[in-house]
C-alpha positions as CSV (number, residue, x, y, z in Angstrom):
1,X,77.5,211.8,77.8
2,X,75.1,210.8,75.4
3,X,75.8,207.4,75.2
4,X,75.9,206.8,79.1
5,X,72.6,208.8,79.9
6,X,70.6,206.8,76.6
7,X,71.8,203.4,78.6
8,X,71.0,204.6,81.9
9,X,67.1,205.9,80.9
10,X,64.6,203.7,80.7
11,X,62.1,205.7,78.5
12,X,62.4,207.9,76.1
13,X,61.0,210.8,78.3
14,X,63.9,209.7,80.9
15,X,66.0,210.5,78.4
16,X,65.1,213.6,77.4
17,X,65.0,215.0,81.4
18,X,68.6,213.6,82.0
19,X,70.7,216.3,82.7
20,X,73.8,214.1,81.5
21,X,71.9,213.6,78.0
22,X,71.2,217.8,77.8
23,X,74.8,218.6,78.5
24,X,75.5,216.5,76.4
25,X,73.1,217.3,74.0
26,X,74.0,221.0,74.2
27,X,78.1,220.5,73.8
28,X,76.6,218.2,70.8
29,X,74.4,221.4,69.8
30,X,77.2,223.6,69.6
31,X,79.4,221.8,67.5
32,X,76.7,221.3,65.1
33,X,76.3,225.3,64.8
34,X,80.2,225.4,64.2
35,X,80.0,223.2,62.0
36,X,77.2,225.0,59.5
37,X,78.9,227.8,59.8
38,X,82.3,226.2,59.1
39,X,80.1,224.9,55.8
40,X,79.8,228.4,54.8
41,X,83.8,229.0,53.5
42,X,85.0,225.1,53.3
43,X,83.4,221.6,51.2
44,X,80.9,219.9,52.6
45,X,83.6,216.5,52.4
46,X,86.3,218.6,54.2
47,X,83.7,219.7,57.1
48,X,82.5,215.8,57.7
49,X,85.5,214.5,57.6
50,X,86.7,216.5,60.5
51,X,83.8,216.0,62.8
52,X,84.5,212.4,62.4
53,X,87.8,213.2,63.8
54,X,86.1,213.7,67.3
55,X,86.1,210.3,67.9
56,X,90.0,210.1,68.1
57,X,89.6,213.2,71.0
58,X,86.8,210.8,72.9
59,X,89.4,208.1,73.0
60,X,92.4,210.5,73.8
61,X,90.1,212.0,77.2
62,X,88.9,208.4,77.6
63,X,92.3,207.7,78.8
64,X,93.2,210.8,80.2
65,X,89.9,210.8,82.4
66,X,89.0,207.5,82.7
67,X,91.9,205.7,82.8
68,X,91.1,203.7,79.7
69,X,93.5,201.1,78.5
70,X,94.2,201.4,74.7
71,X,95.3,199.0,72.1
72,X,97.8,199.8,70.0
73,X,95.8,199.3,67.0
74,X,93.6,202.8,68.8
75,X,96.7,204.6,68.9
76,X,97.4,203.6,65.1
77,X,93.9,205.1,64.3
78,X,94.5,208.1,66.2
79,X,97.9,208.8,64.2
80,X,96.1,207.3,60.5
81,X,93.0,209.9,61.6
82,X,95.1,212.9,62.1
83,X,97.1,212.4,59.1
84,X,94.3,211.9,56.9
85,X,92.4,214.9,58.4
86,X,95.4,216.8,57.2
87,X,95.4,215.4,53.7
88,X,92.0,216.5,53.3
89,X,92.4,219.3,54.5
90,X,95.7,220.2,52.2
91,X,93.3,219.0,49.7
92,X,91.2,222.0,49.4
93,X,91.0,225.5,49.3
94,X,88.5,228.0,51.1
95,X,85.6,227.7,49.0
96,X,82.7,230.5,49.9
97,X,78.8,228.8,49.6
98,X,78.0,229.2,46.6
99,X,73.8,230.0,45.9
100,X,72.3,226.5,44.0
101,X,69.8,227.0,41.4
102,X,66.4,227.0,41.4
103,X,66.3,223.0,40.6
104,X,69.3,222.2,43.1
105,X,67.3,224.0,45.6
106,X,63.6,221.9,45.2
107,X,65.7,218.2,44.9
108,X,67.8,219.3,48.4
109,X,64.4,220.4,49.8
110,X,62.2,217.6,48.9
111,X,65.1,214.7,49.5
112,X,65.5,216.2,53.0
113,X,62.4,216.6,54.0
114,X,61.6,212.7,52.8
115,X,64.7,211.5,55.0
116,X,63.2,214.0,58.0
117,X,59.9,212.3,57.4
118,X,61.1,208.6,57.3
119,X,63.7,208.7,60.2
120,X,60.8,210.2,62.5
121,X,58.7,207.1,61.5
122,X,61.5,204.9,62.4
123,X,62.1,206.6,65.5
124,X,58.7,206.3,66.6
125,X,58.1,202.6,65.6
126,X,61.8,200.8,66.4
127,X,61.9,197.5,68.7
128,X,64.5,197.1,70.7
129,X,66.8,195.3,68.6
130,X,70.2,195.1,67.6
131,X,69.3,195.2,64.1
132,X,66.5,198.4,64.3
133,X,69.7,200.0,66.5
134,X,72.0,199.8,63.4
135,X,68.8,200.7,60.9
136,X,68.2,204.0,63.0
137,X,72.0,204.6,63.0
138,X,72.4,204.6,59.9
139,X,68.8,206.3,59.1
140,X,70.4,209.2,61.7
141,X,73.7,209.1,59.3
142,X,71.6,210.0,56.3
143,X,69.2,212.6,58.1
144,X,72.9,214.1,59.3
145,X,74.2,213.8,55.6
146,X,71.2,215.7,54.3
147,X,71.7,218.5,56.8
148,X,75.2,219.4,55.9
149,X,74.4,219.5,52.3
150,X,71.3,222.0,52.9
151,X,73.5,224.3,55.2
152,X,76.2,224.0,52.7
153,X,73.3,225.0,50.1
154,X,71.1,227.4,52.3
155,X,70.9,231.4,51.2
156,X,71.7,233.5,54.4
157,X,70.1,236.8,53.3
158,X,69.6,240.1,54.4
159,X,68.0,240.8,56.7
160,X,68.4,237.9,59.0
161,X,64.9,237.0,59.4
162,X,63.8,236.7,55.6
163,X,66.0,233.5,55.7
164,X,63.4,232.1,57.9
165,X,61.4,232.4,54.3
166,X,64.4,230.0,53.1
167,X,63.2,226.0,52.4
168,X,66.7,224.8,53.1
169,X,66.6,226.7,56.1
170,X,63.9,224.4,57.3
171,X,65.8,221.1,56.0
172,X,68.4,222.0,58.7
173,X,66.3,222.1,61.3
174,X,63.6,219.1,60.5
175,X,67.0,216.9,59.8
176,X,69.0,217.6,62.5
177,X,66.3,216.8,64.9
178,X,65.8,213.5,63.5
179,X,68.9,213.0,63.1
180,X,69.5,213.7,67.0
181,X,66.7,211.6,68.1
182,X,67.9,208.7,65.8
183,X,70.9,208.5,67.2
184,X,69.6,208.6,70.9
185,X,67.5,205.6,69.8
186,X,70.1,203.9,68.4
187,X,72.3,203.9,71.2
188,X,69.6,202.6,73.3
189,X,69.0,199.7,71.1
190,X,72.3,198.6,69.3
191,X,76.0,198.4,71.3
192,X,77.5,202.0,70.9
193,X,80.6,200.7,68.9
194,X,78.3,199.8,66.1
195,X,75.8,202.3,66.2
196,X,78.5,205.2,66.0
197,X,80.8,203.5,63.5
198,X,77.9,203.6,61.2
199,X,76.3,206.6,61.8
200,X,80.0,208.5,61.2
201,X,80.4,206.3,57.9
202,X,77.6,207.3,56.5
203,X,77.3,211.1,57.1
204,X,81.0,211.3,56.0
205,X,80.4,209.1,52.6
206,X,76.8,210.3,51.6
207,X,77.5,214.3,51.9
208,X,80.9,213.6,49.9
209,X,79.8,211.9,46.7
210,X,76.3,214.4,46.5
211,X,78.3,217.4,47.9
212,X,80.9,217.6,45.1
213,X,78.6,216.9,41.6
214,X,75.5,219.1,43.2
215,X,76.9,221.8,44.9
216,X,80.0,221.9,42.6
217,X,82.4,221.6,45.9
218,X,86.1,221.5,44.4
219,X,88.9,219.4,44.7
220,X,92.1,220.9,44.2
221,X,94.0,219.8,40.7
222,X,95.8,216.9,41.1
223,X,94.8,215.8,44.5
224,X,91.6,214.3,43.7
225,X,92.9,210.6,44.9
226,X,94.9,211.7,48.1
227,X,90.9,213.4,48.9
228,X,89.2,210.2,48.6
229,X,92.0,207.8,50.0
230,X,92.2,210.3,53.2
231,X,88.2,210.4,53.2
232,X,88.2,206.6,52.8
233,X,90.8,206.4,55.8
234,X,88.7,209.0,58.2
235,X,85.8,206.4,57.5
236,X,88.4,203.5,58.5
237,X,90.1,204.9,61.5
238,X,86.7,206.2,62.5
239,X,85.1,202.5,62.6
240,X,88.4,201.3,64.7
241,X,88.0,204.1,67.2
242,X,84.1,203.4,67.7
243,X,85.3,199.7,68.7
244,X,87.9,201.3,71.1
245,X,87.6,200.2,75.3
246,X,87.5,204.1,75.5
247,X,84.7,205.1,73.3
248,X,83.0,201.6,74.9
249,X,84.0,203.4,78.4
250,X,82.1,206.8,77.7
251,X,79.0,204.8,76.8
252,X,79.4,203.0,80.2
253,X,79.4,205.7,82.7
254,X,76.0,206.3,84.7
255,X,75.2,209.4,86.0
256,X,75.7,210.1,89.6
């Protein structure tokens, strides 16, 4: 939905006003929210790695829906995603967030706010080019990959409201928004296949390799290389489902 409303606008207010865009903005919305709450009990890696596996679901109702013609090679990386979601799953246990020190706390908080910062600048200045398309997706990747660690990180305390006190708190939000609006750029400048194959690369990678030294995410013994080989093949089945006709199909549709 937000693919096929950011080619159908032709400004960014356009975009924002489509009601296409904030339906699907708000089914976008939701899963994020799941998704820092799943970050609560389970590694950040784990987390990513299965909101990457959404792209194998677009494809699947691509074809279902739309009628979408599939390669064989998209049914491979539907099958080579869900077995690789399951290895990293099998790869960890529940792992409650645990609170960061003081130090852990200032580097997440001044990183985040830097990649907020910079990805709003490159939202606001872009040209419409291929090229500034795959900068901004990848820009929205990072912004992404910085939000997952701080809601990973973040201290829900009690009461509710003195989290609002919380710095990471406000990394969540500044970063997701750029995130979002990155994204919505990107796919109005760069072809959606490219612009999603990077963004999912990136916030799966990034969050991974910081998530696991900073935060002290665990592996479980003896299945450190099945994690990264199933990581490494989310990334890769990821990048073959963003070329898909179906995911291309999605991007195509104009609202009524």
């Amino acid at each position: 939905m937000q693919a096929a409303a950011a080619r159908g606008a032709g400004t960014a207010l356009a975009l924002a006003l489509s009601p296409l865009y904030l339906v699907g903005l708000a089914g976008d919305g939701g899963g994020w929210l799941l998704s820092l709450w799943a970050l609560r009990g389970l590694p950040v890696y784990v987390v990513q790695a299965v909101l990457a596996g959404s792209l194998a679901v677009t494809v699947l109702l691509a074809r279902a829906v739309l009628r979408t013609p599939l390669r064989g090679r998209d049914y491979g990386a539907v099958a080579v995603m869900v077995g690789a979601l399951a290895v990293v799953g099998l790869s960890s246990d529940e792992q409650p967030a645990s609170v960061p020190g003081h130090g852990t706390t200032v580097v997440l908080a001044v990183a985040g706010f830097a990649v907020a910062a910079i990805t709003g600048a490159a939202v606001l200045v872009a040209g419409r080019t291929d090229r500034r398309g795959l900068l901004l997706a990848g820009l929205g990747g990072v912004a992404y990959s910085a939000t997952a660690l701080a809601g990973r990180a973040v201290e829900i305390r009690t009461p509710v409201l003195a989290t609002l006190a919380e710095p990471l708190l406000w990394v969540v939000i500044c970063t997701g928004v750029a995130g979002t609006a990155a994204y919505a750029a990107a796919l109005r400048r760069g072809t959606v296949a490219a612009v999603t194959g990077l963004l999912w690369a990136v916030e799966v990678i990034v969050p991974a390799l910081v998530a696991v030294p900073l935060l002290g995410d665990e592996i479980r013994h003896g299945w450190a290389a099945p994690a990264v080989l199933g990581v490494m093949a989310v990334v890769g089945a990821a990048a073959v489902l963003a070329r898909s006709s179906g995911t291309a199909a999605t991007a195509e549709q104009q609202p009524a």
